[in-house]
DRENPA-934920 format. One record per residue (C-alpha): x, y negated, z; residue number from 1. Coordinates in Angstrom, 3 decimals. Layout:
N
+----------+----------+----------+-----+
!        u !        v !        w ! num !
+----------+----------+----------+-----+
!        X !        Y !        Z ! NUM !
...
+----------+----------+----------+-----+
END
This chain:
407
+----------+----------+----------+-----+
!        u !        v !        w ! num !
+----------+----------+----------+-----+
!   55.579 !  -61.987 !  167.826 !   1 !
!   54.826 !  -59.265 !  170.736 !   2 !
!   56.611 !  -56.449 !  170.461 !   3 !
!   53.363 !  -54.756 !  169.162 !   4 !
!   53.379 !  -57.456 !  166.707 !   5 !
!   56.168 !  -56.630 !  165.703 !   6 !
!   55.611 !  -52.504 !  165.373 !   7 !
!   52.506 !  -53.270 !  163.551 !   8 !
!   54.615 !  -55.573 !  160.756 !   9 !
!   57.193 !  -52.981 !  160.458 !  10 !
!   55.015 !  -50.124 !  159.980 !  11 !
!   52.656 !  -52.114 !  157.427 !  12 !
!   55.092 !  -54.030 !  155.597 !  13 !
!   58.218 !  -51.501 !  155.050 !  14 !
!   57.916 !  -47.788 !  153.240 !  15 !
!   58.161 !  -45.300 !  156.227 !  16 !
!   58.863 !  -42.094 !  154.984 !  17 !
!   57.565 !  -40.698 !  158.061 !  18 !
!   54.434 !  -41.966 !  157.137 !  19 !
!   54.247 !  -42.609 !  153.325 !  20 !
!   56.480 !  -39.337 !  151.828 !  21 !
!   58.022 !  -39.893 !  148.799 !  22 !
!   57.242 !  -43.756 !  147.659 !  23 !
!   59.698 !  -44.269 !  150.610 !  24 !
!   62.780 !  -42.394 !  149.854 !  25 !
!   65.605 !  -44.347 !  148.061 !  26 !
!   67.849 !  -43.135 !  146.118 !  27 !
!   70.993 !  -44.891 !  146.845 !  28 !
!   72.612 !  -46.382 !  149.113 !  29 !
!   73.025 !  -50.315 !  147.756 !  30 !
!   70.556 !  -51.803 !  149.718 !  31 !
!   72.150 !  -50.242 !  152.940 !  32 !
!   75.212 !  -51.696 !  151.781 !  33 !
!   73.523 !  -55.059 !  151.651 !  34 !
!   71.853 !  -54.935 !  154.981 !  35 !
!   75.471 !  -53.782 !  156.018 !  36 !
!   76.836 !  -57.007 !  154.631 !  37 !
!   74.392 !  -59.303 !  156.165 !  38 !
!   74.930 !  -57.640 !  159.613 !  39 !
!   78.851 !  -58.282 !  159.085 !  40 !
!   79.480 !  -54.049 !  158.746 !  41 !
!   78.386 !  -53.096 !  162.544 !  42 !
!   78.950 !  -49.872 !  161.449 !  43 !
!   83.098 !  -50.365 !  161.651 !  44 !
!   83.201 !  -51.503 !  165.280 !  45 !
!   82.171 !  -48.304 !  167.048 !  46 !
!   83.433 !  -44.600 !  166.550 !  47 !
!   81.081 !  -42.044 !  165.736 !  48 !
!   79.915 !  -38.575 !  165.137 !  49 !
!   77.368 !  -37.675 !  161.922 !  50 !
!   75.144 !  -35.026 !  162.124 !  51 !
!   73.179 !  -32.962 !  159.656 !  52 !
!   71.432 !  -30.137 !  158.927 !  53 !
!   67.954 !  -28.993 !  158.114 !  54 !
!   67.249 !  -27.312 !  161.656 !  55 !
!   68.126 !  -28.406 !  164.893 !  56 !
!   69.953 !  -31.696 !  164.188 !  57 !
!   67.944 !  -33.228 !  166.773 !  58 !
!   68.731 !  -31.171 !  169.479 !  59 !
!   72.405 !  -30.725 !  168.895 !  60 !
!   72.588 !  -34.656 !  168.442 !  61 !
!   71.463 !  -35.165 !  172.009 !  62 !
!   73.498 !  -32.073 !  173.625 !  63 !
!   76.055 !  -33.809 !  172.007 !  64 !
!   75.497 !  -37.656 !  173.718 !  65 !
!   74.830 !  -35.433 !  176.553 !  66 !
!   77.702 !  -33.664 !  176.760 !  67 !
!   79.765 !  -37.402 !  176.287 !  68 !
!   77.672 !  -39.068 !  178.870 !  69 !
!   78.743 !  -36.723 !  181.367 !  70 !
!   82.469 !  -37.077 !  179.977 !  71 !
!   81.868 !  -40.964 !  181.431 !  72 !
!   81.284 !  -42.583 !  177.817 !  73 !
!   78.817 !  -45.359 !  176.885 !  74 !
!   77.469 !  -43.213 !  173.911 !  75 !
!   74.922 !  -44.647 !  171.295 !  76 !
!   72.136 !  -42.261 !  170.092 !  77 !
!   70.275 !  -42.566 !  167.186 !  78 !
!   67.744 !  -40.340 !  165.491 !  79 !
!   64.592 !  -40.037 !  163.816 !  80 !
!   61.150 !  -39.729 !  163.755 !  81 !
!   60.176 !  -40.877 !  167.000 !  82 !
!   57.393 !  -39.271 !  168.508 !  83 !
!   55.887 !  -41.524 !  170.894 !  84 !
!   57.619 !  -44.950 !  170.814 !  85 !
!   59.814 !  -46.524 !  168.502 !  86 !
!   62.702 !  -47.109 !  170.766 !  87 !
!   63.233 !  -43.875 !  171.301 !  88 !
!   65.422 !  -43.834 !  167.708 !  89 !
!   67.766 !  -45.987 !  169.028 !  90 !
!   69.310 !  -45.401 !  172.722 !  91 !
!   72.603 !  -45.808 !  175.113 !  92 !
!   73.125 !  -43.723 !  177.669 !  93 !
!   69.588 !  -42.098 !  177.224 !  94 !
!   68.084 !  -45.445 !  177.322 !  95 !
!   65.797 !  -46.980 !  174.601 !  96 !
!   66.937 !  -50.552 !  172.902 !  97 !
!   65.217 !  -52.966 !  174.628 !  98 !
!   61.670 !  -54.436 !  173.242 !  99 !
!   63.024 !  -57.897 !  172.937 ! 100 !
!   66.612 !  -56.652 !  170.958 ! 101 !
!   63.726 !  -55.177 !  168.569 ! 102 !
!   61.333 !  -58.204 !  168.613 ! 103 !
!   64.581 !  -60.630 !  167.620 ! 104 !
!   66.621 !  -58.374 !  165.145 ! 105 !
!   63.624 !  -58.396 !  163.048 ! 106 !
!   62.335 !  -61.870 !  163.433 ! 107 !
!   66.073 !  -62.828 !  162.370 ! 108 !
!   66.037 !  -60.914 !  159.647 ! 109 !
!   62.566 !  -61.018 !  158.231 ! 110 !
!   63.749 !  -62.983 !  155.165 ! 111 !
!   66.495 !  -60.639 !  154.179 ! 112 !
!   64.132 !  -57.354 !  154.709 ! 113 !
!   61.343 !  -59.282 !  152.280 ! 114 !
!   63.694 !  -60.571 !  149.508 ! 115 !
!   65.353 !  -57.169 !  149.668 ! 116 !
!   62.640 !  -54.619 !  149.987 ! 117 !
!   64.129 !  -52.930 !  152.791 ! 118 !
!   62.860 !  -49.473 !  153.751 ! 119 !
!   61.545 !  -48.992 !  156.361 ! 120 !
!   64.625 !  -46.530 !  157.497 ! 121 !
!   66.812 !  -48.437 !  155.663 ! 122 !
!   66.096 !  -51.211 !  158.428 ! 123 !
!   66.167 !  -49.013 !  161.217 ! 124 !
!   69.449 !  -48.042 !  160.606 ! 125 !
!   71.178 !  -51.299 !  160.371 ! 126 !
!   68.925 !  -52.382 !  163.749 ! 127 !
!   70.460 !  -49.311 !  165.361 ! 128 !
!   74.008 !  -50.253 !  164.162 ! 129 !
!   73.983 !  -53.521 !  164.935 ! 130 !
!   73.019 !  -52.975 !  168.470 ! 131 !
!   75.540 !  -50.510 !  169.355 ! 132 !
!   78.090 !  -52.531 !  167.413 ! 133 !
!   76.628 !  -55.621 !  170.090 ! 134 !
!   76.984 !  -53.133 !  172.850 ! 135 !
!   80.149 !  -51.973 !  172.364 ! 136 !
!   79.490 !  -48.416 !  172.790 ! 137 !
!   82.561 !  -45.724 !  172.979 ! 138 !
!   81.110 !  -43.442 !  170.345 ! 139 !
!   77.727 !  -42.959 !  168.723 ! 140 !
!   75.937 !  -40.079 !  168.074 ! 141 !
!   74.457 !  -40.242 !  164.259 ! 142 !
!   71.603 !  -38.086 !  162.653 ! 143 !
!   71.272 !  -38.454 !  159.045 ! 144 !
!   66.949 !  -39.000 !  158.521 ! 145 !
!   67.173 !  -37.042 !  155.245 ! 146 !
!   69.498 !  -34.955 !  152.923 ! 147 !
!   72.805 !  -36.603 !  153.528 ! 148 !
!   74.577 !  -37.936 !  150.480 ! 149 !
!   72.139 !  -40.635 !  149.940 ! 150 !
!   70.958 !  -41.046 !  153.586 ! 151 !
!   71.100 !  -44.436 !  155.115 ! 152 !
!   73.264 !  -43.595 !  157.884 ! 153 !
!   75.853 !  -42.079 !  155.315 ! 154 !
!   77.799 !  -46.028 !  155.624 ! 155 !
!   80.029 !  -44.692 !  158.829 ! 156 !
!   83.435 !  -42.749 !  158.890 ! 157 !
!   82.755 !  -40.915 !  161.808 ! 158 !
!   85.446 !  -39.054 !  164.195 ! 159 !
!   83.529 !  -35.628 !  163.368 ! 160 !
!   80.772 !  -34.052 !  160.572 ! 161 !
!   78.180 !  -32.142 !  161.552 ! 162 !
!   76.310 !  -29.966 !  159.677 ! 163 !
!   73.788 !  -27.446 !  161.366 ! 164 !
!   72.640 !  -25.153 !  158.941 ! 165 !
!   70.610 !  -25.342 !  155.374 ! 166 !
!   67.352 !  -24.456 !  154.790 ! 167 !
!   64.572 !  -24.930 !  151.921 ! 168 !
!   62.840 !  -28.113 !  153.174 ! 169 !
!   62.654 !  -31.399 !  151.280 ! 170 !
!   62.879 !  -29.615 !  148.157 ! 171 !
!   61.267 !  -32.807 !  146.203 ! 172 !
!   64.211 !  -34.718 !  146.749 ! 173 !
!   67.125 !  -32.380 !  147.515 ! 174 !
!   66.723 !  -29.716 !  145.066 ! 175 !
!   65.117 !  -26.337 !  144.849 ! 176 !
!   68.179 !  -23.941 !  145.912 ! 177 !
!   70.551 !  -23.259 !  149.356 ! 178 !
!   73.435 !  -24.532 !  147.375 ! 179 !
!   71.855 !  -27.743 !  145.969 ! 180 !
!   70.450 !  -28.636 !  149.551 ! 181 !
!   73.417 !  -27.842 !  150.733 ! 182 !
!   75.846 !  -29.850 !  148.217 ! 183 !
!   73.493 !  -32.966 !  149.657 ! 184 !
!   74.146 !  -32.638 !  153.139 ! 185 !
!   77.820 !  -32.185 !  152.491 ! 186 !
!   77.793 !  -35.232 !  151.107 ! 187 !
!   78.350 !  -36.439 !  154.731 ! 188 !
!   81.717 !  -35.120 !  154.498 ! 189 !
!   84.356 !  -37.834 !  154.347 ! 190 !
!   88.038 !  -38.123 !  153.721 ! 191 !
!   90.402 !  -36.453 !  156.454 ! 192 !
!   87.317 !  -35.942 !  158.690 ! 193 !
!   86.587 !  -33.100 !  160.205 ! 194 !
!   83.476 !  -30.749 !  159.962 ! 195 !
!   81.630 !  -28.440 !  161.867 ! 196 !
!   79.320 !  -26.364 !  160.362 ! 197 !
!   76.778 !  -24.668 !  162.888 ! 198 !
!   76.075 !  -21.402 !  161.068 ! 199 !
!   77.833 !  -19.378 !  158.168 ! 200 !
!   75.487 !  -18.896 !  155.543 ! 201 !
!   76.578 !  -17.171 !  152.586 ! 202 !
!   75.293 !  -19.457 !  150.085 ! 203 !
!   76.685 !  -22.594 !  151.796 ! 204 !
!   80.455 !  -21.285 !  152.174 ! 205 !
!   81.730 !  -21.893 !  148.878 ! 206 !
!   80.125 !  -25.261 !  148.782 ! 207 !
!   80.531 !  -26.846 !  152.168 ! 208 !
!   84.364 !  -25.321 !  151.252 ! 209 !
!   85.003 !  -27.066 !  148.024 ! 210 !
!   83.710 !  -30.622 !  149.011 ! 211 !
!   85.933 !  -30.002 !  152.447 ! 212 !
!   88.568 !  -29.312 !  150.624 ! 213 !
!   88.303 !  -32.321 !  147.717 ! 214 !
!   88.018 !  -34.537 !  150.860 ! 215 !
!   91.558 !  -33.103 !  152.696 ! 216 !
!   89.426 !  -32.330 !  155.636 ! 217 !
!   89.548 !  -29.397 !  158.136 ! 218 !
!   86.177 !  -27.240 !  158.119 ! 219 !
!   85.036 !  -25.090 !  161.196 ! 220 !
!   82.503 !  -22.543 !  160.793 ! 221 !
!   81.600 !  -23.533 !  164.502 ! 222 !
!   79.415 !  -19.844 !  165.001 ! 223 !
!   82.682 !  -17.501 !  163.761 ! 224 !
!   85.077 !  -19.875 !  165.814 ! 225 !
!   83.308 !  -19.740 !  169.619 ! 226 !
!   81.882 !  -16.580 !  171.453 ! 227 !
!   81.682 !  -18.853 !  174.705 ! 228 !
!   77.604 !  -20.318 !  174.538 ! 229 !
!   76.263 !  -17.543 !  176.697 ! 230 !
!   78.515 !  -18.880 !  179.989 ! 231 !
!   75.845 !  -21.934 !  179.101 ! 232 !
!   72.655 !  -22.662 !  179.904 ! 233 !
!   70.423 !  -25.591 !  179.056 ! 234 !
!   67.180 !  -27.404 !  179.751 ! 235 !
!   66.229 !  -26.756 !  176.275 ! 236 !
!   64.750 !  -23.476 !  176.857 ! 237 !
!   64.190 !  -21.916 !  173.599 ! 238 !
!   66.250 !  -19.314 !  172.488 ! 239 !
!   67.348 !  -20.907 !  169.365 ! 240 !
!   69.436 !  -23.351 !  171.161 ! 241 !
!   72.228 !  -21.122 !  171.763 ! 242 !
!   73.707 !  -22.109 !  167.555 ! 243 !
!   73.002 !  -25.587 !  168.462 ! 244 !
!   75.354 !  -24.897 !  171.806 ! 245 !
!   77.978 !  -23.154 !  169.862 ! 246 !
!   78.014 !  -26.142 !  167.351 ! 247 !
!   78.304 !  -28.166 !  170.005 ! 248 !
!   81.568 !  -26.597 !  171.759 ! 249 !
!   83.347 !  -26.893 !  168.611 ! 250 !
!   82.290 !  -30.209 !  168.138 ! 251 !
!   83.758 !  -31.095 !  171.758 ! 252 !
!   86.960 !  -28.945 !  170.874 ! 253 !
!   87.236 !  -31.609 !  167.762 ! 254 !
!   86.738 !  -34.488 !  169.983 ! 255 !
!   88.892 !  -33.676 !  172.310 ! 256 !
!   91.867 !  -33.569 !  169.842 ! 257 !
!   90.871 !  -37.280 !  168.657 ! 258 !
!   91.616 !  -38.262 !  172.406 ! 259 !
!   88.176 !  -37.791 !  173.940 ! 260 !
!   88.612 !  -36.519 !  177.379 ! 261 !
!   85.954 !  -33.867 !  177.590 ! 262 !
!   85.938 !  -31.856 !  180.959 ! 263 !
!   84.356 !  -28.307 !  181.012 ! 264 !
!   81.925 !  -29.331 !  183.715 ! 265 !
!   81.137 !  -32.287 !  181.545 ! 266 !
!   80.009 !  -29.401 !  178.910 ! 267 !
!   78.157 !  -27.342 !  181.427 ! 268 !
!   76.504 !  -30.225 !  183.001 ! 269 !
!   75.952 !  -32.085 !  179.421 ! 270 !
!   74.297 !  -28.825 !  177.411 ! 271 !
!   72.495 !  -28.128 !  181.467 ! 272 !
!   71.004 !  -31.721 !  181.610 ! 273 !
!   70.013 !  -33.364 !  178.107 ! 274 !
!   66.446 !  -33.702 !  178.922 ! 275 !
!   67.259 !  -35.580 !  182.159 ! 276 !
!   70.378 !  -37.924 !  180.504 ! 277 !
!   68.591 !  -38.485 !  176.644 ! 278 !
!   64.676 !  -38.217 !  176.924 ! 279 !
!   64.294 !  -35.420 !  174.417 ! 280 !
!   60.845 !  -34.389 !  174.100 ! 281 !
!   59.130 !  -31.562 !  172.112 ! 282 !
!   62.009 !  -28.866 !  171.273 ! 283 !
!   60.210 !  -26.048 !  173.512 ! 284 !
!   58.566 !  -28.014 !  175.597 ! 285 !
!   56.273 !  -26.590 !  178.084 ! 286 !
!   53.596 !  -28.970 !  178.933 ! 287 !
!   51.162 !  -26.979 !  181.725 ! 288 !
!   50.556 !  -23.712 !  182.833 ! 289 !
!   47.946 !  -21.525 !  183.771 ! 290 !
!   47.799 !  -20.954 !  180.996 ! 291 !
!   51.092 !  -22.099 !  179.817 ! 292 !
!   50.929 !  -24.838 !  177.158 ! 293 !
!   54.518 !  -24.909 !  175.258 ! 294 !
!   55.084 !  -27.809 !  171.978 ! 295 !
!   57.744 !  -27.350 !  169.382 ! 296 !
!   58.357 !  -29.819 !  166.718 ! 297 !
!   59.617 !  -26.963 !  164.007 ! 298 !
!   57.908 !  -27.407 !  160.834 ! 299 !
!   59.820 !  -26.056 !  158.024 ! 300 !
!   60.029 !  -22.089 !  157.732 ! 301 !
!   63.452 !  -21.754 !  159.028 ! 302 !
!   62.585 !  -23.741 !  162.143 ! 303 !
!   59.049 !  -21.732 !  162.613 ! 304 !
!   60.951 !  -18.429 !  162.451 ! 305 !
!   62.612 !  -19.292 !  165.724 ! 306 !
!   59.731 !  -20.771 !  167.118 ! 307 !
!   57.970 !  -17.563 !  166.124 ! 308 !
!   60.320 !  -15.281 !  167.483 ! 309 !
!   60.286 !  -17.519 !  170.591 ! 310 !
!   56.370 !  -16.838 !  171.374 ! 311 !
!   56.756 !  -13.059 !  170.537 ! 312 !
!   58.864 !  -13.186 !  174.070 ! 313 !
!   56.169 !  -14.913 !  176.244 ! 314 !
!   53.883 !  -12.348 !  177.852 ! 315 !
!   50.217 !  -13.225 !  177.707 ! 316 !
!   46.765 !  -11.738 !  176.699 ! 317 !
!   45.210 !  -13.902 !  174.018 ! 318 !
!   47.281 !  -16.250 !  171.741 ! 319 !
!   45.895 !  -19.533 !  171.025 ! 320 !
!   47.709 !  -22.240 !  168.247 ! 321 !
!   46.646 !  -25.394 !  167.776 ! 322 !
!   48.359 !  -26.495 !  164.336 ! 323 !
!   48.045 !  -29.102 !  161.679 ! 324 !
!   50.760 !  -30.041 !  158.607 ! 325 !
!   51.762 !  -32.934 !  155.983 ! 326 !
!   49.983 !  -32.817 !  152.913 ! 327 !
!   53.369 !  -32.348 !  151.158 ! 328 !
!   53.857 !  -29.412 !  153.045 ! 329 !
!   53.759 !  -26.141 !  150.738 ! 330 !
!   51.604 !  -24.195 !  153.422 ! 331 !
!   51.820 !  -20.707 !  151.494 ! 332 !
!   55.428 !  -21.212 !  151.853 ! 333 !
!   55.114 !  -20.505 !  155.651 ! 334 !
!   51.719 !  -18.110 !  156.057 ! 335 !
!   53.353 !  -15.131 !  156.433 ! 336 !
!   55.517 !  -16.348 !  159.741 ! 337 !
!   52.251 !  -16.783 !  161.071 ! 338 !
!   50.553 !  -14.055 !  163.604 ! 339 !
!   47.120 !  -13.182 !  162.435 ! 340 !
!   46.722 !  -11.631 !  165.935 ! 341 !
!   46.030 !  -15.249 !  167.256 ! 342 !
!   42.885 !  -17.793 !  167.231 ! 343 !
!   43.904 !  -21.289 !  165.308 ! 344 !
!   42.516 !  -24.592 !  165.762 ! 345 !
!   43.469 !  -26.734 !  162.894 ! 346 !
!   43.575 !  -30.381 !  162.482 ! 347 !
!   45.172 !  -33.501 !  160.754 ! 348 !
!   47.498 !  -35.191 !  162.029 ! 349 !
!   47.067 !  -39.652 !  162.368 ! 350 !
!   48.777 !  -40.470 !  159.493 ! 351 !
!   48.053 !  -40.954 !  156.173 ! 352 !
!   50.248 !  -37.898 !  154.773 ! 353 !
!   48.354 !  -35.336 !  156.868 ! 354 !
!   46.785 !  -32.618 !  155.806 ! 355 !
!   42.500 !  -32.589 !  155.693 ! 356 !
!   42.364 !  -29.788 !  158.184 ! 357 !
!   39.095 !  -28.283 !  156.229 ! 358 !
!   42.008 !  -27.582 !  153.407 ! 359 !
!   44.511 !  -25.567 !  156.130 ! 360 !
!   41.252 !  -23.865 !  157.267 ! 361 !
!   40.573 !  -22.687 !  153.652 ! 362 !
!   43.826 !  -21.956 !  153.154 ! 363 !
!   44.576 !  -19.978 !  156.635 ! 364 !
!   41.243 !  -18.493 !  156.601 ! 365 !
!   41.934 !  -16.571 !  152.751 ! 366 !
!   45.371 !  -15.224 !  154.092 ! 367 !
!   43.340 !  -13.860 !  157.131 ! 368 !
!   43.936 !  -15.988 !  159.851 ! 369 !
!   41.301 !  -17.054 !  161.820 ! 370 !
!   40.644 !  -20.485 !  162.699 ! 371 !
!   38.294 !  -23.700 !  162.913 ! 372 !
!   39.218 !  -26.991 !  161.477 ! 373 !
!   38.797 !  -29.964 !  164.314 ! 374 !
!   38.389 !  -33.473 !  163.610 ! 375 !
!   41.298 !  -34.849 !  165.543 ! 376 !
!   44.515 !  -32.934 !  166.888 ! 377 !
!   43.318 !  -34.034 !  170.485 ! 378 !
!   39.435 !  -32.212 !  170.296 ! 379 !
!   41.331 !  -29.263 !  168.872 ! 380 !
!   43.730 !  -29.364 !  171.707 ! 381 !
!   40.683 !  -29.824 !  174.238 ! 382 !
!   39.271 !  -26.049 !  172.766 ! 383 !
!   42.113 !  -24.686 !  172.876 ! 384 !
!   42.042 !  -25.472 !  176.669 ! 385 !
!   38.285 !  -24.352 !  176.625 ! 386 !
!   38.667 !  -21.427 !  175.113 ! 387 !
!   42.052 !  -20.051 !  177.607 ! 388 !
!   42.501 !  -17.936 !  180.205 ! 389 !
!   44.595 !  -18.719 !  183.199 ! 390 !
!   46.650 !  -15.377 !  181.123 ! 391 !
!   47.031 !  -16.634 !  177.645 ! 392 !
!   49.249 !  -18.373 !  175.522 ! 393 !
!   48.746 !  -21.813 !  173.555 ! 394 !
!   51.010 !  -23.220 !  171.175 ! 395 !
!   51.052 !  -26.482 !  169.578 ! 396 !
!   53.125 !  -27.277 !  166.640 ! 397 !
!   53.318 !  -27.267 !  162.524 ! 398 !
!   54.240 !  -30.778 !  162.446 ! 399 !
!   55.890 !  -33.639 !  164.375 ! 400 !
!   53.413 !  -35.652 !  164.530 ! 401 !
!   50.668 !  -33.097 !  165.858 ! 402 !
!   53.009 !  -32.830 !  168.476 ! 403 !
!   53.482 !  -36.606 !  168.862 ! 404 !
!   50.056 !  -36.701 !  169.844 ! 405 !
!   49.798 !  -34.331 !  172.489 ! 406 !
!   52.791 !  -35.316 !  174.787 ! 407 !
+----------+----------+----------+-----+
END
């Protein structure tokens, strides 16, 4: 098979969640465990770092193989969705697997997957595993897909924990309160190991503190422990970055008593440069201007509150936001974030769980904002551009994948 072929079989074949929703999330971790097997455990021949969260995993996962590639380290990077490509969800050293490690690892195991009914994630994870297990990488940098406890990735014993921050998203499979959310992600936690979390939250203390605690391991509330981010600055340009660099730090700091040998230029050049050393796209992103264009891939409330916040700082005439979500999406859940002083051009998203854009226009339109419904996220884009002045603002975002098809 091509590696198209290939693509094509994995994304037909396999439950995606990124595509499906909820026929593809499992709720255990056996058949990890048996892909683990078969692969001869990959996971136990590299060190790692595990990162969670609700909001800005992502980002802090690739300031942190930043930060390590500077430091001189062959680091492993892996982390989901992908917005254009595959490969992008598994890299070294900022670069994607190869086509042809894909093409084999699958044509090798295309019995197993079958008799198994492997996930589509599920899969992915062990491919990403197995090729930094191959490639003898110093460390990898690990972002759990979803929740934590039951997360495919949740196989390792990493050096470090990570966990960002909680927020209400995923509800249908991690529970309907802070705390329960939270007791899943913690659920990455793991015996002597220490964790970072990114930002105190009141509900999350006494949780993230108990299962620390039953594990023996050392927990760092990374944001009251570091008042160093603003001697920082980073190529990811929006504002909310700065928790994800103080997370970070203290993630170094934790490293670097395991032996790591971190440098603080290695920090300032890691957090200054992880566009140009990981290929990050969409956190920010500015894409033109005159008028300036900016992407975000936020989606869930807390992540649109900084985005928000974010365009309340540009300086422009007329606001223009191109916008489209999953049908799983509770849209009233997010209305009110949303400035009615703006014109919206609404769309679905190419996949199967978006969201008929004639339903967000009903739905926007009764809570008063104003807006069209397009047929395609690209002819919505295209009136946006229409529609602009050299001294306006547009913003694309809502979902991943409307901004997956626009970069």
């Amino acid at each position: 098979m091509t590696y198209q072929d290939t693509l094509d079989w994995m994304f037909s074949q396999l439950p995606m969640y990124q595509r499906q929703g909820a026929v593809a999330f499992k709720k255990d971790l056996s058949n990890t465990l048996k892909l683990s097997k078969h692969l001869n455990n990959p996971e136990r021949h590299f060190k790692s770092v595990h990162v969670a969260g609700t909001n800005g995993k992502g980002s802090t996962s690739h300031m942190l193989a930043s930060v390590l590639q500077e430091a001189g380290y062959k680091v492993g990077l892996y982390t989901s969705p992908h917005l254009k490509d595959f490969r992008e969800r598994i890299k070294i050293n900022g670069k994607p697997v190869s086509k042809q490690f894909v093409i084999s690892f699958i044509k090798k195991n295309t019995l197993f997957f079958e008799a198994n009914s492997l996930s589509f994630f599920e899969m992915t994870v062990g491919m990403a595993f197995d090729y930094f297990s191959k490639k003898q990488v110093d460390i990898a940098i690990v972002e759990v897909g979803l929740g934590g406890r039951l997360d495919s990735t949740n196989i390792i014993t990493p050096e470090v924990s990570v966990i960002t921050n909680i927020g209400l998203d995923h509800t249908q499979f991690l529970g309907n309160t802070i705390q329960e959310i939270a007791f899943e992600k913690a659920g990455i936690i793991k015996p002597t190991v220490p964790i970072v979390i990114g930002e105190t939250q009141p509900e999350t203390i006494a949780v993230f503190t108990e299962v620390a605690n039953k594990n023996n391991s050392k927990i760092v509330f990374a944001d009251k422990n570091n008042n160093k981010v603003k001697n920082y600055k980073s190529d990811l340009t929006g504002s909310y970055q700065e928790k994800n660099i103080i997370t970070v730090i203290q993630t170094m700091i934790e490293l670097q008593k395991k032996g790591f040998k971190i440098a603080e230029p290695d920090l300032e050049k890691g957090i200054l440069h992880v566009v140009k050393n990981t290929g990050l796209m969409g956190r920010w992103q500015v894409l033109s201007n005159n008028p300036k264009v900016i992407c975000d891939t936020g989606h869930n409330r807390e992540g649109l509150i900084y985005v928000m916040n974010q365009i309340l700082k540009e300086t422009f005439d007329d606001l223009h936001i191109v916008f489209g979500v999953v049908d799983d999406k509770d849209v009233s859940k997010i209305l009110d974030l949303l400035p009615k002083k703006a014109t919206y051009y609404l769309c679905k998203p190419d996949i199967s769980r978006g969201l008929e854009a004639a339903k967000l226009k009903e739905v926007f339109n009764n809570y008063g904002l104003i807006g069209m419904a397009y047929n395609s996220v690209d002819e919505a884009y295209r009136k946006a551009i229409d529609n602009a002045k050299q001294s306006d603002f547009i913003f694309i975002g809502g979902s991943t994948f409307v901004v997956a098809e626009i970069i």
